[in-house]
N, C-alpha and C positions, 0 to 999 in steps of 0.2 A: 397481441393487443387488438381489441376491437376497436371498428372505424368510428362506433359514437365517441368510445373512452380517447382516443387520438383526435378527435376534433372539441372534446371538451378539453384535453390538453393544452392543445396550440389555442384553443380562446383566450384562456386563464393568462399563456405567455405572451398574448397579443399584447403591443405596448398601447395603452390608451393617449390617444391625442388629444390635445387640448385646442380649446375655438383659436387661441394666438396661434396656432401650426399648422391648420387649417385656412386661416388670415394670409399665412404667409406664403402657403401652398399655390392660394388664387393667385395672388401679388404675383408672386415668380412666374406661375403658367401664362401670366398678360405680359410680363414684360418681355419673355423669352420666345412668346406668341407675335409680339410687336418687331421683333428683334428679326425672326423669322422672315416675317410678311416686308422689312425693310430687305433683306439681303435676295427675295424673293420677284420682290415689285421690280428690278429695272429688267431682267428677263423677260418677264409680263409685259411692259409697258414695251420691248422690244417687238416682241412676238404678235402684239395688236396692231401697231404700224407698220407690219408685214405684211397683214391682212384687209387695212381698211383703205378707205378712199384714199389714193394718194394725193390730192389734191388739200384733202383735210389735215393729213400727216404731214404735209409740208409747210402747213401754216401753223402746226401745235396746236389743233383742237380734238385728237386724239389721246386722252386721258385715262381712265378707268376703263370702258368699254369700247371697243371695236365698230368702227361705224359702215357700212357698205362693204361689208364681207365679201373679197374674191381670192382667187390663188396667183393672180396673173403674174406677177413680182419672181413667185418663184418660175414660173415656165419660162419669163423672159431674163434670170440671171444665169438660166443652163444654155442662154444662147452667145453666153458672154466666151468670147477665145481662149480656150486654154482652161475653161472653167473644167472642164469633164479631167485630164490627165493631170491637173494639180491635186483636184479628189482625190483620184487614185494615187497618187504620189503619197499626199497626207496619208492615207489608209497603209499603204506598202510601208513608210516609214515609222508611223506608228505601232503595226505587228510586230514587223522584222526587230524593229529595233526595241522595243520593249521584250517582246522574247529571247532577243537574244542579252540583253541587258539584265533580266532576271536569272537567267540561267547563268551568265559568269560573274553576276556580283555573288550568287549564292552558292555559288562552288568556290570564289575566293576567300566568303566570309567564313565557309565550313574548313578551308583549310585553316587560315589564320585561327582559329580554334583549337587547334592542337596543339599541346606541347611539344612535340618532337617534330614540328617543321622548323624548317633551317634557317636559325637566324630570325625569329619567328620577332621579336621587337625590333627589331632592326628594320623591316620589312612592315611590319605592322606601324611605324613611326612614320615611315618615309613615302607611305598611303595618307596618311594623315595632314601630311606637310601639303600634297595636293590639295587640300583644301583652303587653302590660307595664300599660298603662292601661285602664280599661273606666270606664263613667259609673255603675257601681250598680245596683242592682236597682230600687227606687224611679223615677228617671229613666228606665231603659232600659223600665217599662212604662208610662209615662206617652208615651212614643217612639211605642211600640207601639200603644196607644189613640189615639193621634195619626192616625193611620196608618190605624186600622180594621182591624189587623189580629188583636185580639183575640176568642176563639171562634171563629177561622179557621185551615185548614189550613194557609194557606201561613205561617203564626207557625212551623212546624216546618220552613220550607225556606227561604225569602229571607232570614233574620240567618245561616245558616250556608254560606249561598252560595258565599263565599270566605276560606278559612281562611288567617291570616300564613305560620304554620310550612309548612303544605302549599307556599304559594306559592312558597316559599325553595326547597322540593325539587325542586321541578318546574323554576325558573328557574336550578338551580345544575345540573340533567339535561342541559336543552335546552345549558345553554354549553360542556357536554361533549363534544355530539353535533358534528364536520366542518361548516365551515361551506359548505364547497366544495357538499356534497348542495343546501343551499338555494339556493347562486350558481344552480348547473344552472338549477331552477326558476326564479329570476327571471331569467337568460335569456333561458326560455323564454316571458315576459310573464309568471309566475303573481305574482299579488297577496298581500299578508301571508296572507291568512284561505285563499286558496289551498295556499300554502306550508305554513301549519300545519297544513292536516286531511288533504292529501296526502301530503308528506312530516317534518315535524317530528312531529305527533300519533304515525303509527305507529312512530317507532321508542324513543316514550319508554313503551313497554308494562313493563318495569320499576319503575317512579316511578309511573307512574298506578297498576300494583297496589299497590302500597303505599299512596298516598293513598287509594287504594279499601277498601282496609280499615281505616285510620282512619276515613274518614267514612263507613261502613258500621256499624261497630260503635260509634262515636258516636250514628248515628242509632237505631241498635235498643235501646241502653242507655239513650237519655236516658228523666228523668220529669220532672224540674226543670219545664220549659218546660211539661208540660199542669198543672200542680199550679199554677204562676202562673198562665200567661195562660188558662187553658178554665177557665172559671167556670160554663160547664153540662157536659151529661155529653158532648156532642156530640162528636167527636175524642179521645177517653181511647183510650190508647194499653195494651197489657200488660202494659209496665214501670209505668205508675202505678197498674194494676190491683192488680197484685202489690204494689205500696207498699204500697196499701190492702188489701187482703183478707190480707196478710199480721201485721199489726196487727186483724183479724176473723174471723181463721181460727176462732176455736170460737163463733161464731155461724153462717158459714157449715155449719159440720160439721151443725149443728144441722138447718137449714134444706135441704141437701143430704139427710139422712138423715130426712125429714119427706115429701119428694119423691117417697123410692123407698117408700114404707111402711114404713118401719118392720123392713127388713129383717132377718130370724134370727139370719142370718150375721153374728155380727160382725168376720169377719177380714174383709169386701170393705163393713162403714161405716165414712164417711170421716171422719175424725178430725182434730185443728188439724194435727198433725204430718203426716199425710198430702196433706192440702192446701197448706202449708206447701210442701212439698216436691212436688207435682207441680206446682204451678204454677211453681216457680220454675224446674225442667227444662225445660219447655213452653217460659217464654221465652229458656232457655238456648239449647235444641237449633238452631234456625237458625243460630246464630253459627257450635256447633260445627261443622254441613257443611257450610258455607262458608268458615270460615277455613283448612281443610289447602288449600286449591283454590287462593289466593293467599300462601300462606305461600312456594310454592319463588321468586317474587318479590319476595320480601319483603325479605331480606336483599340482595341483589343492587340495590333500589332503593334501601335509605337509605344503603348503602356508596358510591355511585355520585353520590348525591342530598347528598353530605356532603363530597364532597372540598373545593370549594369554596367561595365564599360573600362 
């Protein structure tokens, strides 16, 4: 078929729209536009009072635009104690533990997919009950002390190792996926843990971004878990930083502007409000460039991750 006679084709099949669906087309693109620019604007309006006169920012006359542009806010909250090893704490525990959170929820989810694992509802029931029931706060650190794993890193990675709901996604992926692809491989002799990291793993890259950005933005927002179980300063994370310094912000201000001398200037001393606000940006901004990066899977994995179950 030639390309004119295929593009006279798809004309003829094109559906004609009418001015009411064109109407409605703008309508939605302005509300969903408005909708946008709402959930958009208080990032914005953070990120400008990072930047402007602090003196202006602490009275609320910074609005739409940015007034007396400097960076100083940020040079002077990397002087804050403890700010540099909480960073890296945040980052350590965010990797580790999302990696390794991705890889045993998605090897438990591929087994509970089989029929010939043992006792496979029984198992698959008594995962699900985890979601509904928990032993308490009291009990669950007495667990923990048990264990020894109080004032320890890995408190932030082995309790969140395998998530129920994750599990479900990933094992409702894999029953979607042909099962012919895996026959092939065990044909070919490959073994379970063969079969999964060869061929089942790569093709649920939909579903793992998705879980990846739950347990990624789980792991960067918690505080909960250092405020209980870290009883020294050892392992404080940014997000508890920010708990805390955000309830001390005009003593910090204080001690911050004691630091630099006493500075002239006072649109670049730092104030509750300024600190306030750049620290919370700080632990913002990670999220924000990393979540566009797995968002176009995002929707694509819990549609897929949901048919089922």
């Amino acid at each position: 078929m030639s390309k004119s006679k295929a593009a006279k084709i798809s004309k003829q099949n094109k559906i004609k729209r009418s001015t009411k669906d064109h109407v409605i087309d703008v309508i939605l693109y302005i509300v969903y536009g408005l909708f946008a620019l709402i959930c958009a604007f208080p990032f914005y309006y953070l990120f400008i009072n990072t930047i402007s006169n602090n003196e202006l920012s602490a009275a609320g006359q910074i609005l739409l635009l940015p007034k007396g542009v400097h960076l100083e806010n940020y040079r002077q909250i990397l002087k804050i104690e403890g700010m540099a090893s909480a960073a890296i704490t945040s980052v350590a525990r965010t990797v580790i533990g999302t990696a390794l959170m991705v890889g045993a929820t998605s090897w438990m989810g591929y087994a509970l997919s089989k029929a010939e694992f043992w006792h496979k509802k029984f198992w698959y029931r008594f995962i699900i009950a985890t979601m509904y029931f928990g032993a308490g706060v009291v009990p669950t650190y007495m667990n923990y002390k048990m264990f020894g794993m109080l004032d320890s890193f890995w408190i932030y990675i082995i309790p969140g190792m395998v998530g129920a709901y994750n599990m479900i996604l990933v094992k409702t992926y894999i029953e979607s996926i042909s099962p012919s692809l895996e026959e092939s491989a065990y044909l070919d002799g490959a073994g379970y843990f063969t079969r999964f990291t060869r061929v089942v793993f790569p093709l649920c890259k939909p579903i793992v971004s998705t879980i990846t950005i739950f347990g990624a933005v789980g792991q960067w927002n918690s505080y909960m878990d250092t405020i209980i179980y870290m009883n020294g300063k050892n392992w404080q994370t940014l997000q508890s930083l920010l708990q805390r310094y955000l309830s001390q912000a005009t003593a910090m201000a204080s001690q911050l502007q004691s630091m630099t001398g006493g500075s002239s200037d006072a649109a670049f001393e730092m104030t509750p409000v300024s600190i306030r606000y750049t620290i919370t940006f700080v632990t913002l901004l990670p999220i924000l460039l990393v979540y566009p990066y797995f968002q176009k899977f995002f929707v694509k994995g819990i549609m897929i991750g949901a048919v089922k179950g």
